[in-house]
N, C-alpha and C positions, 0 to 999 in steps of 0.2 A: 109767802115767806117775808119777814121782817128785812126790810133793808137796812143795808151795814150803815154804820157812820163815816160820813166824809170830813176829815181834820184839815180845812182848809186854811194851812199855812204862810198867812198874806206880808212880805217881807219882800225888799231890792236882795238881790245878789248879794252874797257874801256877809248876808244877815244872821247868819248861822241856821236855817233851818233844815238844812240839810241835818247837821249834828245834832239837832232837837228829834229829828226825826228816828237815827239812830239810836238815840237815849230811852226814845221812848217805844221802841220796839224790844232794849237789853230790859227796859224797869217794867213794860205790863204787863198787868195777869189776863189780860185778854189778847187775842191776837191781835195784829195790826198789819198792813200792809202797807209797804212804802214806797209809791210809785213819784217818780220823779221824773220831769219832763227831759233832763240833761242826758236819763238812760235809755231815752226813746231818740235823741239825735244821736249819741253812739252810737246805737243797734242799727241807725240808716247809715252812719258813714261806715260803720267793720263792711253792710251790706255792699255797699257800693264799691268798697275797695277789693272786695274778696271779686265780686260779680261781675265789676264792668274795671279791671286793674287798667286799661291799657284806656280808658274815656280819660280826658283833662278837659278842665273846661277851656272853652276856645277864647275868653274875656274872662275880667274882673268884674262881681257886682260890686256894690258899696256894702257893707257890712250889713244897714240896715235891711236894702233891699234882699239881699239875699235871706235875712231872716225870715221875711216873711214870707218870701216863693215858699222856705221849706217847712214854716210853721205850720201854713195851713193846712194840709196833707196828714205831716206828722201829731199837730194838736189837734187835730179830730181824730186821729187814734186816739192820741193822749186822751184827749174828754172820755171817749169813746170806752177805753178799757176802766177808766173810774166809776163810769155810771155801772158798767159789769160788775166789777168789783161788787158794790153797793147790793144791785139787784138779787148778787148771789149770797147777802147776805153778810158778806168780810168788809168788814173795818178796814178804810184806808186815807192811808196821810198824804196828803196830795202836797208835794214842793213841786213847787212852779214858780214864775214870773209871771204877770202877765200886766201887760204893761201900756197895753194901749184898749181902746173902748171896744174894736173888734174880735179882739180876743176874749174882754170880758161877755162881751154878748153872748160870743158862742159858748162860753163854760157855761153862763146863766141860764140861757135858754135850754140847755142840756139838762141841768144840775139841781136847776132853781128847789124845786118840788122834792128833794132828796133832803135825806138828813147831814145835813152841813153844818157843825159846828168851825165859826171864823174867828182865828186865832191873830189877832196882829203880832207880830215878831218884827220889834224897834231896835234901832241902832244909830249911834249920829255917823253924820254925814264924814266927822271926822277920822272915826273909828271904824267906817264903811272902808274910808282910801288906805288907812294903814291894813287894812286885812286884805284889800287888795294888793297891795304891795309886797305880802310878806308873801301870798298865796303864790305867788308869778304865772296862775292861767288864768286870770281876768286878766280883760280892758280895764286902762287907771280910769277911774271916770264913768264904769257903766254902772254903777251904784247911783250914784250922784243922776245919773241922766232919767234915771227911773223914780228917783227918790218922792219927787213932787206927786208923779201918779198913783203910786202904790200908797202913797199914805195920804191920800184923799179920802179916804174914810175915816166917820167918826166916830163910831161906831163897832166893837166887835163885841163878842161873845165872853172873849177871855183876852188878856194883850199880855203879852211879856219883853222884857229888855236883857237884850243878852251883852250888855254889856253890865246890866247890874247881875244878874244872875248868873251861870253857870249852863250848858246845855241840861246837863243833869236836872238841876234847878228848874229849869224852864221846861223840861219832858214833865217833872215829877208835880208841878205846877196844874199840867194841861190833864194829864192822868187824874190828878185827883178834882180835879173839876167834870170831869167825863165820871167817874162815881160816885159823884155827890147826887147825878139823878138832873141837875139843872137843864131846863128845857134848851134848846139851841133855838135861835128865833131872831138873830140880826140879820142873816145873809137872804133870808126869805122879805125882811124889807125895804133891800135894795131895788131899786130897778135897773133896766137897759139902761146903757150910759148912749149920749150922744157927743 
């Protein structure tokens, strides 16, 4: 069986690619699937609250820390259900963060050898804090914190700016580059980060 295409959506928080993602599920003639790392931390906290209502945690982590006790668990599902996706054949838009080199390891080493077309999705740094601001479920500042890692590539497939563009714009962009036939071929010369 042909494996699906992986639309990997490389963008800080509040980049809009969630809304690209949406756009371009309402505009394509092909299927697409929209997995989103933000719907796999929901599905564990409903889990926990419905499961274990009466556990509190007994201390504070730090914000960071606690990310990544529950990243690694959950973003190996997450990898986990993309590579399915793929194997089974269904197109999927993968939003995520991912923001430090342990995380990209583990997408790559999962991923690498799949068909991944890497989308940069830009935004300035200044237009990041106002959309945080208006949005009020972000940290002010967690754009900005990730901003230097996620756009350390130079490199993608396809790039778009959603402040020049429109999500529409920027779905119907990514669409018509995926039926032009263009080979996908940047994310495959990446390597491991250190």
């Amino acid at each position: 069986m042909e494996r699906g295409l992986i639309i990997f959506l490389n963008g800080t928080s509040s980049s809009g690619k969630t809304s690209i993602a949406m756009e371009m599920k309402n505009q394509a003639d092909l299927p697409l699937h929209h997995v989103s790392v933000d719907q796999f931390f929901q599905n564990y906290d409903q889990f926990i609250d419905t499961t274990y209502p009466d556990i509190k945690p007994t201390r504070e982590l730090e914000a960071g820390v606690m990310s990544d006790i529950l990243f690694d668990p959950i973003g190996s599902l997450y990898y986990a259900t993309i590579k399915l996706f793929s194997e089974l054949g269904l197109n999927v838009i993968v939003d995520t963060v991912i923001s430090n080199d342990k995380w990209f390891n583990d997408f790559y080493d999962l991923l690498s050898d799949y068909p991944i077309m890497f989308v940069g999705v830009h935004c300035s740094k200044e237009e990041l804090t106002r959309r945080e601001q208006s949005r009020g479920d972000r940290e002010i500042g967690l754009a900005h914190s990730q901003f230097n890692y996620i756009y350390s590539y130079d490199e993608y497939d396809l790039e778009v700016n959603t402040e020049e563009l429109s999500s529409a714009a920027c779905a119907e962009k990514i669409l018509s580059y995926i039926k032009s036939g263009q080979e996908y071929a940047v994310f495959k010369k990446l390597s491991r980060r250190c």
